[in-house]
C-alpha positions as MATLAB code, in Angstrom:
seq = 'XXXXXXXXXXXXXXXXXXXXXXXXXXXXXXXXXXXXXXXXXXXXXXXXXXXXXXXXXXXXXXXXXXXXXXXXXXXXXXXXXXXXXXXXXXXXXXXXXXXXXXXXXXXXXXXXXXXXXXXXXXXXXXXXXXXXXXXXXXXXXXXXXXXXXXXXXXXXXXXXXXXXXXXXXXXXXXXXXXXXXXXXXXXXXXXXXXXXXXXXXXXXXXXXXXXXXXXXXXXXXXXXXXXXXXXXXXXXXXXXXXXXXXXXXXXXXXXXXXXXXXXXXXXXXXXXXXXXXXXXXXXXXXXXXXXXXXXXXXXXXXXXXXXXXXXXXXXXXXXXXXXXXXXXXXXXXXXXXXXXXXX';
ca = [
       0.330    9.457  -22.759;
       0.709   13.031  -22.066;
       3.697   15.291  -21.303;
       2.873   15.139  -17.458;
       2.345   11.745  -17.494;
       6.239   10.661  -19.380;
       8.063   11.634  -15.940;
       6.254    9.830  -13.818;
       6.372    6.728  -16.209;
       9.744    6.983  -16.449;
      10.234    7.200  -12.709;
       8.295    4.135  -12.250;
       9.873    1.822  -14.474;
      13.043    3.084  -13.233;
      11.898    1.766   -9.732;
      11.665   -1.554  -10.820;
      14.568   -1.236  -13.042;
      16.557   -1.034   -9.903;
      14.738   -3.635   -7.692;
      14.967   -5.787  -10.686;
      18.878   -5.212  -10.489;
      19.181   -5.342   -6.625;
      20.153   -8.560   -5.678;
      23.283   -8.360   -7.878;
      24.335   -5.444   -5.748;
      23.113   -6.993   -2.043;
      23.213   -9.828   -0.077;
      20.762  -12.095    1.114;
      19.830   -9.740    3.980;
      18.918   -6.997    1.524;
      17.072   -9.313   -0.755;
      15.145  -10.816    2.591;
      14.224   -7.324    3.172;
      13.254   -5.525   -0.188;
      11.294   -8.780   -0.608;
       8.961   -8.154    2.353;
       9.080   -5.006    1.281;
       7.283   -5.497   -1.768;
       5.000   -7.335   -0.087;
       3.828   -4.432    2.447;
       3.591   -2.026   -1.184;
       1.347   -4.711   -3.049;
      -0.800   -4.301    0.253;
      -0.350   -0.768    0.529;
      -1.618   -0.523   -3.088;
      -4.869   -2.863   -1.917;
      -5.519   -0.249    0.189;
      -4.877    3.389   -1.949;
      -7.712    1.701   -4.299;
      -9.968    2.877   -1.570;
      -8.592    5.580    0.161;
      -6.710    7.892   -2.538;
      -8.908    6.264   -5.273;
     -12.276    5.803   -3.717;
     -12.418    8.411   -0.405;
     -13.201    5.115    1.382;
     -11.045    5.119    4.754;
     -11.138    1.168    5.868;
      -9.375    0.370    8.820;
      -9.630   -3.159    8.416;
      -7.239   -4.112    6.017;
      -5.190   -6.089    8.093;
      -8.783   -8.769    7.913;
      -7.946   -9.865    3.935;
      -3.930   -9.480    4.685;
      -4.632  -11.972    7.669;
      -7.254  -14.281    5.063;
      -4.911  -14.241    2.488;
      -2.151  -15.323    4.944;
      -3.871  -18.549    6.403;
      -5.708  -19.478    3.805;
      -2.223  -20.170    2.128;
      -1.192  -22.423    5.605;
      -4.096  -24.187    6.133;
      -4.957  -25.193    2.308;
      -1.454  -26.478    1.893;
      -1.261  -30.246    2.492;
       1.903  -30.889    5.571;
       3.921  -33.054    3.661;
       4.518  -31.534    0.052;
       4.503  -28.594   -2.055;
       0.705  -27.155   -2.612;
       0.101  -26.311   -6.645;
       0.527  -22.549   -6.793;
      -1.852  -22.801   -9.830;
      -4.489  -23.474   -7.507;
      -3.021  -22.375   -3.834;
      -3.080  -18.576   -5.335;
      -6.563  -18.269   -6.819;
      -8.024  -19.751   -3.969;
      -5.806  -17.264   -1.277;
      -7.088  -14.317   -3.287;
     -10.700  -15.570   -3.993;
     -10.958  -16.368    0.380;
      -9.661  -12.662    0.811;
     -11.831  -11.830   -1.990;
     -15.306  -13.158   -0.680;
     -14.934  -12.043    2.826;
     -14.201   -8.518    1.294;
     -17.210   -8.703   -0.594;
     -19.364   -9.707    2.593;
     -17.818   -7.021    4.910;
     -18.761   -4.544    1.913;
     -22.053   -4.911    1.278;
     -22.516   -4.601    4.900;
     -20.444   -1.667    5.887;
     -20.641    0.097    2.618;
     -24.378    0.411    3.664;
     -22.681    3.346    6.178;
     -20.520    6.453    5.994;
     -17.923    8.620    7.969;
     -16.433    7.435   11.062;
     -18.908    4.898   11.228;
     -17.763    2.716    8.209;
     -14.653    3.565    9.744;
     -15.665    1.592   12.911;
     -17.838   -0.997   11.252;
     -14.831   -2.241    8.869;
     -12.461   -1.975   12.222;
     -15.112   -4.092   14.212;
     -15.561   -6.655   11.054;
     -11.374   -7.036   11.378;
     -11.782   -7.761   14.700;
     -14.223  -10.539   14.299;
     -11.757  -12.267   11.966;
      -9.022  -11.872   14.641;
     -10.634  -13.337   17.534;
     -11.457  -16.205   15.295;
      -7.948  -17.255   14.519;
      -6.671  -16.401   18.061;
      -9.428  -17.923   20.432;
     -10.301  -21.237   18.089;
      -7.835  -24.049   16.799;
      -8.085  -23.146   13.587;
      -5.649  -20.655   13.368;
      -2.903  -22.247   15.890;
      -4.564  -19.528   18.722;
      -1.964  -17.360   19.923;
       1.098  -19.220   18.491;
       0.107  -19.431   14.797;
       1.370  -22.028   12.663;
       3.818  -23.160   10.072;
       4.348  -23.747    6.702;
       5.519  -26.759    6.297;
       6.287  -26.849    2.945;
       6.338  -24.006    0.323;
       4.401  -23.843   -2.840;
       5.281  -24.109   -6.345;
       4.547  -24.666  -10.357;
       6.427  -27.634  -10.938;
      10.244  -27.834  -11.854;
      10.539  -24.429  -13.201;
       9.242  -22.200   -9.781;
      10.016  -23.329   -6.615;
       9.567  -20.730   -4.243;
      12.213  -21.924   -1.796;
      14.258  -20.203   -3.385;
      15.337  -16.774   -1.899;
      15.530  -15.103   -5.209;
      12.775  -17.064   -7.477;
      10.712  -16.006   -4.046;
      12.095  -11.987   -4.663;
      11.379  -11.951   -8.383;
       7.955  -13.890   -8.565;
       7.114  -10.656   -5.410;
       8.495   -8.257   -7.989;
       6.130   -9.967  -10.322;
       2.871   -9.438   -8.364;
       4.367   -5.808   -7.740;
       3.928   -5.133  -10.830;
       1.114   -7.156  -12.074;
      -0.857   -4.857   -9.318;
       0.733   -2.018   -9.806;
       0.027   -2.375  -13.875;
      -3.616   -3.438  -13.032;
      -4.525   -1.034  -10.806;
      -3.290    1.820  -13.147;
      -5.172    0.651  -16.486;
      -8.397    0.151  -14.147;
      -7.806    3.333  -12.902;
      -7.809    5.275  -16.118;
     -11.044    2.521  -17.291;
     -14.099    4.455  -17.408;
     -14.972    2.142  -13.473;
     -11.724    4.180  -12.385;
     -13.491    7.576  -13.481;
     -16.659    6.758  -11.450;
     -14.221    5.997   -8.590;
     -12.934    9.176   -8.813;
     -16.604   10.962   -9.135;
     -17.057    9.297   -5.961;
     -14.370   10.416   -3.988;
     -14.975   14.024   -5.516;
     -18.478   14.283   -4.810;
     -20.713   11.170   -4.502;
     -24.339   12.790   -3.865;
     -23.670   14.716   -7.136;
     -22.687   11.439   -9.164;
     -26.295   10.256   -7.540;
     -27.344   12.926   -9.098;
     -26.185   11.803  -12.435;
     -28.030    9.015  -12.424;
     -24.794    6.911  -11.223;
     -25.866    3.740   -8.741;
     -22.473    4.367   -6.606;
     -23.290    1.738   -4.429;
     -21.935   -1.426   -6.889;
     -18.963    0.648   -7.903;
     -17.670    0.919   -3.741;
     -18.590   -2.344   -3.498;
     -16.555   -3.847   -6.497;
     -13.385   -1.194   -5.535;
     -13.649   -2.714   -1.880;
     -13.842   -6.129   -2.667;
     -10.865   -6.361   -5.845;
      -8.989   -4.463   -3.168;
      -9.389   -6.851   -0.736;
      -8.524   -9.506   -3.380;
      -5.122   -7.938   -3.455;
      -4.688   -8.011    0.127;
      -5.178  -11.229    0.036;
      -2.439  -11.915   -2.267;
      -0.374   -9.875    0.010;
      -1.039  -12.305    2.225;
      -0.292  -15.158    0.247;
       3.331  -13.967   -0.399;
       3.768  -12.768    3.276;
       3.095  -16.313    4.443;
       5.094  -18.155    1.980;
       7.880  -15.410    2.800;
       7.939  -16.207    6.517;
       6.527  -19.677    6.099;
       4.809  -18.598    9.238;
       0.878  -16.835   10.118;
       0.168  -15.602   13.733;
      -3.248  -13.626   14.448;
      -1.132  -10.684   14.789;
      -1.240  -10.036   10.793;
      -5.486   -9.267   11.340;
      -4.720   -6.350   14.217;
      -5.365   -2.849   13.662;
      -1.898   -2.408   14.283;
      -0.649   -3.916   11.207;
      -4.327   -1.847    9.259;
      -2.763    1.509   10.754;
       0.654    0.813    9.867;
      -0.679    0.519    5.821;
      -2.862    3.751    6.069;
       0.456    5.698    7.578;
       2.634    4.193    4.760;
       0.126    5.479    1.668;
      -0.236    8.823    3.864;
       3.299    8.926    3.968;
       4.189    8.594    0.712;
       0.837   10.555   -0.230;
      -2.811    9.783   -1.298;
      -4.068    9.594   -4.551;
      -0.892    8.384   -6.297;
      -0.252    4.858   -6.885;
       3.069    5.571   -6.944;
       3.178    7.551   -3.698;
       1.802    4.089   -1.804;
       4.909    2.489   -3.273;
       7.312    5.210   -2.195;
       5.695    4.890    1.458;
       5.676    1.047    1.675;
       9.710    1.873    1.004;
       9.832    4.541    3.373;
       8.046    3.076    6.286;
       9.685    0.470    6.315;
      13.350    2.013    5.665;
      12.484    4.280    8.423;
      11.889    1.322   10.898;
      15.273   -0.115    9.699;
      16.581    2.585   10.737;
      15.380    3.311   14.390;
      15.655   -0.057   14.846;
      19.940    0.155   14.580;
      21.840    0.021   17.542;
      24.835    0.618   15.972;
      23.465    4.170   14.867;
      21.235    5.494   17.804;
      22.634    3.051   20.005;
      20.945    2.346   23.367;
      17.814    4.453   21.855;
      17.206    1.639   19.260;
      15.064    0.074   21.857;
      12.668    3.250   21.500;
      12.420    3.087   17.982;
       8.575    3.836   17.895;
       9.207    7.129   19.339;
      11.650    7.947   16.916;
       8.993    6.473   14.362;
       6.098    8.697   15.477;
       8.069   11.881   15.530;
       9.122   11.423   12.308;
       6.080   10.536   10.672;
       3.963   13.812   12.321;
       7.115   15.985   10.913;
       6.462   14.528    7.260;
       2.425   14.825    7.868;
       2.994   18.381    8.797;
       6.242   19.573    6.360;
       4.835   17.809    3.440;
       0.908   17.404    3.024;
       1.155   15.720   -0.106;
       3.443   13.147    1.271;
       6.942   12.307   -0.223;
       5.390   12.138   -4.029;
       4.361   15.817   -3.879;
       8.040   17.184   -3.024;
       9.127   17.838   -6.393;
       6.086   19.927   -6.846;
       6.143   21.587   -3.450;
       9.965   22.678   -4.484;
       9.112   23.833   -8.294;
       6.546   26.316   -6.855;
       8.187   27.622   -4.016;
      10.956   27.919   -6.279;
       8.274   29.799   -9.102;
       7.210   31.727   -6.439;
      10.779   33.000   -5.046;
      11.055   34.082   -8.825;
       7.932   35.797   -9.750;
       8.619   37.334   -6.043;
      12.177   38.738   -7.345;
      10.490   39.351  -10.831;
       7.619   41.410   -8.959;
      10.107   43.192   -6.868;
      12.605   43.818  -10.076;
       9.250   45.048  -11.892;
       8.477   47.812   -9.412;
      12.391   48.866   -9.420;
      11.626   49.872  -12.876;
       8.329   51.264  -12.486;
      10.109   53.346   -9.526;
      13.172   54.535  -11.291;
      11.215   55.469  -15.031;
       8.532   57.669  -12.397;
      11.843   59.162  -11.201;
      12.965   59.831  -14.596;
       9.887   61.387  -15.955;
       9.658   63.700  -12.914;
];
């Protein structure tokens, strides 16, 4: 590990240091809320695999979110506790498969038109769950009964439930960085630099998208998975575009092409909606708080362009630049004073 890389270690491990530490300092409201917190970052991390990691701008996400989600309900028998042992691999492997077929289609197309053909693939998988039975149509359906490994992890629990999340977290978070760095991770990044030259190369890109897109919608899928037995609840609102724009704002927000930054805008999204959302802070304007949202959001797109992870390094060089300014202007004080003293 390199001198560039320590700080940012460090600065990660403190971050879950402290959500590791939270619920000693917060109540069950807090803990309610970090938890599906951590649950919109391990799906904001599904999708900064393709978009800071790959160049590959899916707006479909929600689909393998929405998978993951139901296939937890509807593989869980109605009267006991489903065998997370199983329950899990089969979530992720459902989110995992349909990922793979939407891939090998869509990947076969670039731009704004993958763009469209991932949006329309979504889509499909929403009208399925809201105009069939399967999915409980418009009203969704319960959990009856929440999943666990026998007597030592019941998720029923509000704080097993918090700490297996934190768990995943960082399972994906740990994952995705070691792949990342794997020599897979630097075709990745050839890709998103400059795919027609990696062709070049003699590099078959096509397999690499397609394994990127469908391990990240693997992890989507397990997103799902902890959303539902969270909420104990799926509705075919978790497969709209909505809930795919919301995740592309939060890794823009916290800034592309840093693990770490999807994590930071998960958190800040989400804080943000907290926030607009209080009555007893903007009062009657709580009601509006998507307004209040939106304006924020463009102010961060257009005051920081490399989202909230880059602000440490958009302050060190405007603060390097203020003093090589002064140093430049002290420098020609000199030059302007020893010309005065030799004439």
């Amino acid at each position: 590990m390199n001198t560039v890389d320590r700080p940012r270690a460090a600065f990660v491990a403190l971050c879950f240091a402290a959500l590791a530490l939270l619920p000693s300092l917060f109540g069950s409201y807090g803990v309610d809320l970090v938890t599906k917190v951590m649950v919109y970052a391990v799906f904001a991390l599904s999708l900064e695999l393709l978009v800071g990691a790959t160049g590959l701008v899916c707006f479909g996400q929600a689909a393998f979110f929405g998978i993951g989600a139901y296939a937890t309900v509807l593989l869980s028998p109605a009267s006991e506790a489903a065998s997370l042992l199983w329950l899990l691999p089969a979530c992720v492997a459902a989110a995992a498969l349909y990922a793979f077929f939407v891939g090998a289609l869509s990947l076969r197309t670039k731009g704004v038109y993958f763009i469209m053909v991932t949006l329309a693939f979504a889509q499909m998988a929403y009208y399925v769950v809201h105009d069939t039975p399967l999915g409980g149509g418009t009203d969704g359906i319960y959990l009856n009964v929440k999943p666990g490994a026998g007597p030592w992890l019941d998720l029923t629990g509000a704080l097993t439930l918090y700490y297996f999340t934190l768990a995943c977290l960082l399972a994906v978070f740990v994952f995705l960085a070691v792949m990342l760095r794997s020599r897979f991770g630097r075709a990745l990044a050839g890709i998103r630099v400059n795919e027609q030259r990696m062709r070049a190369t003699g590099f078959s890109t096509y397999p690499y998208k397609l394994a990127a897109f469908t391990i990240s919608g693997a992890i989507a899928g397990l997103a799902g998975f902890l959303f539902a037995v969270k909420d104990g609840f799926v509705n075919p609102e978790l497969m709209s575009w909505h809930l795919s724009g919301a995740v592309l704002i939060m890794i823009i927000l916290g800034g592309l092409g840093h693990l770490r930054g999807a994590l930071i805008g998960a958190f800040a999204f989400a804080l943000l909606q907290e926030l607009f959302k209080s009555e007893a802070i903007f009062g009657a304007f709580a009601r509006h708080w998507h307004l209040g949202l939106g304006l924020t959001i463009i102010a961060s797109v257009a005051l920081l362009p490399r989202g909230l992870v880059g602000v440490p390094g958009q302050w060190r060089e405007r603060l390097v630049g203020r003093v090589n300014a002064r140093a430049a202007i002290d420098g020609a004080d000199v030059d302007t004073e020893a010309a005065n003293d030799a004439a």
